[in-house]
C-alpha positions as CSV (number, residue, x, y, z in Angstrom):
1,X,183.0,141.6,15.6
2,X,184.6,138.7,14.1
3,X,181.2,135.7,14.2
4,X,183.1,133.0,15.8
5,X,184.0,135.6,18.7
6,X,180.7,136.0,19.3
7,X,179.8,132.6,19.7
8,X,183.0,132.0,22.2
9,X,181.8,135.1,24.3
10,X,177.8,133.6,23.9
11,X,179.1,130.0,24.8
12,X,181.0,131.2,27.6
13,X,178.2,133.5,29.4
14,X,175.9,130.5,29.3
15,X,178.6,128.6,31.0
16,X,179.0,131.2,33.5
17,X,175.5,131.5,34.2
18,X,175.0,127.5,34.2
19,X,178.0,127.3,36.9
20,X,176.6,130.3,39.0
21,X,173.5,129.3,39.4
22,X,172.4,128.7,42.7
23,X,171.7,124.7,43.8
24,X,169.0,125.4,45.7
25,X,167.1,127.6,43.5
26,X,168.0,125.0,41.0
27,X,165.8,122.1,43.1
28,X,163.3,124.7,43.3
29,X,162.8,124.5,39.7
30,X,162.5,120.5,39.6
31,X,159.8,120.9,42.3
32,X,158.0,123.3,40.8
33,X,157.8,120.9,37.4
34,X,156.9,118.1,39.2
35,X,154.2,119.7,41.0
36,X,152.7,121.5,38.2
37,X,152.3,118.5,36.5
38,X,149.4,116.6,36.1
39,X,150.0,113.2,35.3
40,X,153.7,110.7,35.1
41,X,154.1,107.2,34.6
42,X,157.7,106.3,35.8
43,X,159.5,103.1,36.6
44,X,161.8,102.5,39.6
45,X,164.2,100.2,40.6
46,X,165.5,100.5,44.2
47,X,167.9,98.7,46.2
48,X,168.2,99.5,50.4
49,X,171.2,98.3,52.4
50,X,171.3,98.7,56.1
51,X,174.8,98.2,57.5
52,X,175.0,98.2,61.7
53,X,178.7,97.0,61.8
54,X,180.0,94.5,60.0
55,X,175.9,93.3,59.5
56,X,174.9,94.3,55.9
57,X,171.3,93.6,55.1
58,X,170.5,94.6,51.0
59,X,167.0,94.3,49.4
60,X,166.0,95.3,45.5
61,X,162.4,96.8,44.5
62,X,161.0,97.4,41.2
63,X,158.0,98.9,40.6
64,X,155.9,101.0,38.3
65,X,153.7,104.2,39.6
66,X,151.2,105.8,36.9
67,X,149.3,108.9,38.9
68,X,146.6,111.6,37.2
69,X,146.8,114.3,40.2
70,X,144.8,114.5,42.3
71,X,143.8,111.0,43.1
72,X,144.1,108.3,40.2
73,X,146.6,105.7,40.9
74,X,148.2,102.5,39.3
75,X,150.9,101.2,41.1
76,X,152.7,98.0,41.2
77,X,155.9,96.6,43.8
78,X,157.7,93.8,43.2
79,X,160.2,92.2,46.0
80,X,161.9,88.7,46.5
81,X,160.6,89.5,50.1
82,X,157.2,90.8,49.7
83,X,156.6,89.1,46.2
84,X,154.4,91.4,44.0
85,X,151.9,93.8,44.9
86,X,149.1,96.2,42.7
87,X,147.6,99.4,43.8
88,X,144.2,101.1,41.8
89,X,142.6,104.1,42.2
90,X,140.3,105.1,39.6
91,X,139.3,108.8,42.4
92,X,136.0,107.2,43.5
93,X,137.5,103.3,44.9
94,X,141.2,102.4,45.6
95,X,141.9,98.7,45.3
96,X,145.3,97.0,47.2
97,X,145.7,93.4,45.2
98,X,148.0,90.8,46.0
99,X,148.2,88.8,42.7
100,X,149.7,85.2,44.3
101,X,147.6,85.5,47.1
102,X,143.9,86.0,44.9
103,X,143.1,88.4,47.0
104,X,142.2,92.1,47.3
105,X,140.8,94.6,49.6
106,X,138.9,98.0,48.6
107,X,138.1,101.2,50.8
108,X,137.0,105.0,49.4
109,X,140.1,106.4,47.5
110,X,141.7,109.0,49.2
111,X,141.0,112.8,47.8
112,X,145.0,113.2,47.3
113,X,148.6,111.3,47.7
114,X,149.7,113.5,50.6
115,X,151.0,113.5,53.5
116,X,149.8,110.2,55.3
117,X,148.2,109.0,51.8
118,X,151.6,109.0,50.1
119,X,152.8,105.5,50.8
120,X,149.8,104.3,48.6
121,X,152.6,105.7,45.8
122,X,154.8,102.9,46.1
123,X,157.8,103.0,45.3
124,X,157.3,106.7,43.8
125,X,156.8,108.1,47.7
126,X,160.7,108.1,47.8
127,X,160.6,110.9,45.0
128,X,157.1,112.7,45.9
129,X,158.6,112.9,49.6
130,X,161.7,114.8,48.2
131,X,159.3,116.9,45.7
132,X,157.0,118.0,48.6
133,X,160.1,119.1,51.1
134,X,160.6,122.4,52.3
135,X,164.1,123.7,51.3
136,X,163.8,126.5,53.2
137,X,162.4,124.4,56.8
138,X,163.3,127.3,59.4
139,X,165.7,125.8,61.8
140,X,167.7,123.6,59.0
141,X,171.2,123.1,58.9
142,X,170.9,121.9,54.9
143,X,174.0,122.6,52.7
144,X,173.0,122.3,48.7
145,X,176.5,121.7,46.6
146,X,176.5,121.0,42.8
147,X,178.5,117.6,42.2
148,X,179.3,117.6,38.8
149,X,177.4,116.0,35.6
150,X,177.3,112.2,34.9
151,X,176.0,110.7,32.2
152,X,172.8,108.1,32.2
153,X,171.3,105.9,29.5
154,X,172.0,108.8,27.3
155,X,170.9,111.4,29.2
156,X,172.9,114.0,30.6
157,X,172.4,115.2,34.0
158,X,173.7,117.2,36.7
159,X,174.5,115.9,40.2
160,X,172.9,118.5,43.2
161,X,173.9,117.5,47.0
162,X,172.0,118.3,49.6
163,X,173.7,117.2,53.2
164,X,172.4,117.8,56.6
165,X,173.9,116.7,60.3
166,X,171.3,116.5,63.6
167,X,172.7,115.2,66.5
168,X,174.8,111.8,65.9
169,X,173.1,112.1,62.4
170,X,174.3,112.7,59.2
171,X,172.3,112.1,55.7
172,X,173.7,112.7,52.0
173,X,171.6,112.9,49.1
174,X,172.5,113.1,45.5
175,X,169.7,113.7,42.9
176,X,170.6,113.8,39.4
177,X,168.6,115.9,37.3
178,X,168.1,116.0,33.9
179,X,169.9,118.9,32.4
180,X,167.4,119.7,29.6
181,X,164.3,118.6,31.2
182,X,164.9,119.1,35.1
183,X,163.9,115.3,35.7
184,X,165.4,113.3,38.5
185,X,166.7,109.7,37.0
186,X,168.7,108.9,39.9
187,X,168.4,109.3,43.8
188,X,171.1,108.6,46.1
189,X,170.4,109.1,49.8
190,X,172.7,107.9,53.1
191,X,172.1,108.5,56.7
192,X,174.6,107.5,58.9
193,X,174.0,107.4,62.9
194,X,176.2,106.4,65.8
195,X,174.5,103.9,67.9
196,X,175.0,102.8,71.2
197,X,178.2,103.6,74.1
198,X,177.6,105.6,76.4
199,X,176.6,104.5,79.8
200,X,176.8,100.6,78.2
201,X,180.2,100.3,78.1
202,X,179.8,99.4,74.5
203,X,181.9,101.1,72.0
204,X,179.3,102.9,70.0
205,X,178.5,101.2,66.7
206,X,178.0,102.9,63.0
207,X,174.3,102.3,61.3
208,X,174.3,102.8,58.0
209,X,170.6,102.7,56.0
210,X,171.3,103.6,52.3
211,X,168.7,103.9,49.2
212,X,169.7,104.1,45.4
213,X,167.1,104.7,43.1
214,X,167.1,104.4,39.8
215,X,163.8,106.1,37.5
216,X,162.6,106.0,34.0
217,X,159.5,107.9,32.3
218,X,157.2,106.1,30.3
219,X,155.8,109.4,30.2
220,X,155.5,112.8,31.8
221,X,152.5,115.4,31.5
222,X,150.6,113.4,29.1
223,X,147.6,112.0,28.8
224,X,146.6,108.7,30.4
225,X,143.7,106.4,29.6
226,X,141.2,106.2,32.5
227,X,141.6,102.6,31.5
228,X,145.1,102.1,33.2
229,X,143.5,102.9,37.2
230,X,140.6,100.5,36.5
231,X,141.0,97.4,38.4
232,X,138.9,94.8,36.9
233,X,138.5,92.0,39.6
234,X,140.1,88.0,38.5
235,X,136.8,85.8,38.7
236,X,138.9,83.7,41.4
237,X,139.6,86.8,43.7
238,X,138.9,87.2,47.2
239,X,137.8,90.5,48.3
240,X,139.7,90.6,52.6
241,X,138.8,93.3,54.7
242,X,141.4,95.8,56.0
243,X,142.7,95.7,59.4
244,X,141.2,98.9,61.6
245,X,142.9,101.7,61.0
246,X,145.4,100.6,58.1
247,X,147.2,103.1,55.8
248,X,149.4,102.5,52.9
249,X,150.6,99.6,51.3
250,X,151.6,96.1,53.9
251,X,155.4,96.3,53.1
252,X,158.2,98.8,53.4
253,X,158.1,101.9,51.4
254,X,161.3,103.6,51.9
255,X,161.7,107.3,52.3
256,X,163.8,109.9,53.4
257,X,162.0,111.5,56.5
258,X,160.7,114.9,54.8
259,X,159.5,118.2,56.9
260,X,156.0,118.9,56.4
261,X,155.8,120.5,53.0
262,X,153.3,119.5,50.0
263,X,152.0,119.8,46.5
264,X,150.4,122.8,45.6
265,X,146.6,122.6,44.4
């Protein structure tokens, strides 16, 4: 057989196989990476617009999360609205810092970044929410769609949507994934609810909460110095104690709201 027919018929089964694939199995595989893996160090940047109406309400996060699974942390937030905030675990202490305030409090480090632990993430618990779901939640009306490819800063990706409707709500995310190394650079989710009417004599209103997020990797599955979840207290630092009962960082973290799924130890 003629060797340039054989690479059209090889190029084209890959093709076929790529395009068949299944979107759901497909997500699947970027969990599974991501919870097999035992340390990242990405950087995020995040903007959240809440429309109710003609009322549009827009705010921008950056931040940086550095995690060795299961409990060493470094992460760091930085809002016009909540100015900047620094998160250490080093396994045995976690430290919350507030740099322009001199202050910081300290309480035993949680023994993982689950569940009701995970907003101590930052801005990473958007992502860690998503890697944690259960795509097969019985009960779930999901549909999974491929979307294409796009590419960004160089790297080429494929678009996966996952859309669900409960009651008056409907949400839309888009992840885009990496095509080579099944990494999500991008996150796109929307939820849209009617609001109001009814008995109120109000026409109902649209509310509209939206999240882009945008994530590099300084690193992925490599080693980390123990150095980087130290937190070495400023001489002119204030140690405050935490209010009863407080969890997770003082400041919004947003997050799709996941079922109960979860990392595998």
């Amino acid at each position: 057989m003629n060797k340039w027919l054989i690479l059209t018929v090889s190029i084209g089964l890959v093709a076929s196989g790529f395009a068949q694939q299944d979107p759901k199995a497909f997500l699947k595989q970027v969990q599974q990476k991501y919870r097999n893996a035992k340390t990242m160090d990405m950087n995020f940047t995040i903007t959240v617009e809440m429309t109710i109406g003609a009322n549009m309400n827009r705010q921008q996060v950056t931040g940086r999360t550095v995690i060795q699974f299961p409990n060493k942390l470094y992460a760091k937030i930085s809002s016009p609205g909540m100015g900047e905030q620094e998160i250490y675990s080093d396994g045995k202490t976690l430290y919350l810092y507030v740099p322009s305030a001199k202050q910081y409090m300290k309480q035993e480090a949680p023994k993982d970044f689950r569940g009701a632990n995970m907003p101590f993430l930052g801005m990473a618990s958007l992502l860690f929410a998503l890697i944690d779901e259960d795509l097969d939640r019985p009960g779930s009306n999901r549909k999974f769609a491929f979307k294409g490819n796009q590419a960004l800063a160089g790297k080429q990706t494929r678009i996966v949507e996952v859309t669900e409707t409960e009651g008056n709500s409907r949400s839309t995310i888009r992840l885009f994934v990496g095509t080579q190394d099944r990494l999500i650079y991008r996150v796109e989710a929307t939820q849209t609810t009617k609001i109001g009417g009814g008995q109120s004599g109000q026409p109902p209103q649209q509310l509209t909460n939206k999240i882009t997020a945008s994530i590099t990797y300084t690193s992925f599955d490599k080693p980390i110095p123990a150095s980087r979840f130290q937190f070495k207290i400023p001489k002119d630092a204030k140690e405050i104690q935490p209010p009863p009962m407080q969890r997770g960082l003082p400041g919004p973290t947003p997050q799709p709201a996941p079922s109960q799924g979860g990392r595998k130890p």
